[in-house]
C-alpha positions in Angstrom: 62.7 105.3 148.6 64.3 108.6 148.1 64.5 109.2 152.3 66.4 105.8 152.6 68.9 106.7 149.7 69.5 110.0 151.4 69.5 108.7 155.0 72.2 105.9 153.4 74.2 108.8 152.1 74.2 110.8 155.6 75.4 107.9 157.1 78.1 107.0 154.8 79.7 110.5 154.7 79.4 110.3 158.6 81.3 107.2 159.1 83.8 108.6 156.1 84.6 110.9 158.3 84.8 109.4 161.6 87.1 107.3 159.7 89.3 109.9 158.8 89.6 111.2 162.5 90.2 108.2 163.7 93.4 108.0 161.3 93.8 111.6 162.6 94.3 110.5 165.6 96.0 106.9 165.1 98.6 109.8 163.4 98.9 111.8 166.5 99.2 108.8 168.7 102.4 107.5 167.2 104.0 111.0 167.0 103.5 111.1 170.5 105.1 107.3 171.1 108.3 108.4 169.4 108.7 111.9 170.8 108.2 110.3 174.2 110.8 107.5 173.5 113.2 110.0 172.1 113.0 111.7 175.0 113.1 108.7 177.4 116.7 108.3 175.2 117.9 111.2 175.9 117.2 111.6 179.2 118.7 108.1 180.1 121.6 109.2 178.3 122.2 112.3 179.7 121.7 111.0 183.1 123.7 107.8 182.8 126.7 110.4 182.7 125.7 112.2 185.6 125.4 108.5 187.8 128.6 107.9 185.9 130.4 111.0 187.3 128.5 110.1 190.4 130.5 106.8 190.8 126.9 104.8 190.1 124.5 103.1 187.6 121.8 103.9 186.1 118.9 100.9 185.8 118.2 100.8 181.7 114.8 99.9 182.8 114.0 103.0 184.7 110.8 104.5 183.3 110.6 107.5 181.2 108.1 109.3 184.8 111.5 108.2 186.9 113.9 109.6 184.6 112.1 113.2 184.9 111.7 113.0 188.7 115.6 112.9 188.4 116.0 115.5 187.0 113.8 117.8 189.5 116.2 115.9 192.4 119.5 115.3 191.7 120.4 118.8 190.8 119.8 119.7 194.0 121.1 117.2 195.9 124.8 117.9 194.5 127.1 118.9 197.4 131.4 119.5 196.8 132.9 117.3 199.2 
């Protein structure tokens, strides 16, 4: 009986902590899901202006991967007319 009350123990502080890292992570996850939609912001905002001054428009539903293409082409492909 003592071997099942240990074995019970072991295997309560083991899902305890897979518990805890699973939080851990649940944390990290939603930091990452704000940073990336603050940055999806800014970038649509900062690039909104340069379609503006471009004499375009910027889809609201471009993706966050499309937005930072952008920014590795259109600086680039600025030519004075």
């Amino acid at each position: 009986m003592g071997w099942e009350n240990a074995e019970y123990f072991d295997l309560r502080r083991e899902l305890e902590e897979k518990q805890k890292e699973q939080a851990k992570s649940k944390k990290i996850a939603e930091k990452l899901k704000i940073n990336s939609d603050q940055l999806k912001i800014d970038l649509y905002n900062s690039l909104s202006i340069y379609y503006t001054f471009l004499g375009k428009d910027l889809d609201e539903e471009i993706s966050l991967s499309d937005l930072k293409n952008f920014l590795k082409i259109y600086p680039r492909q600025i030519q004075i007319q």
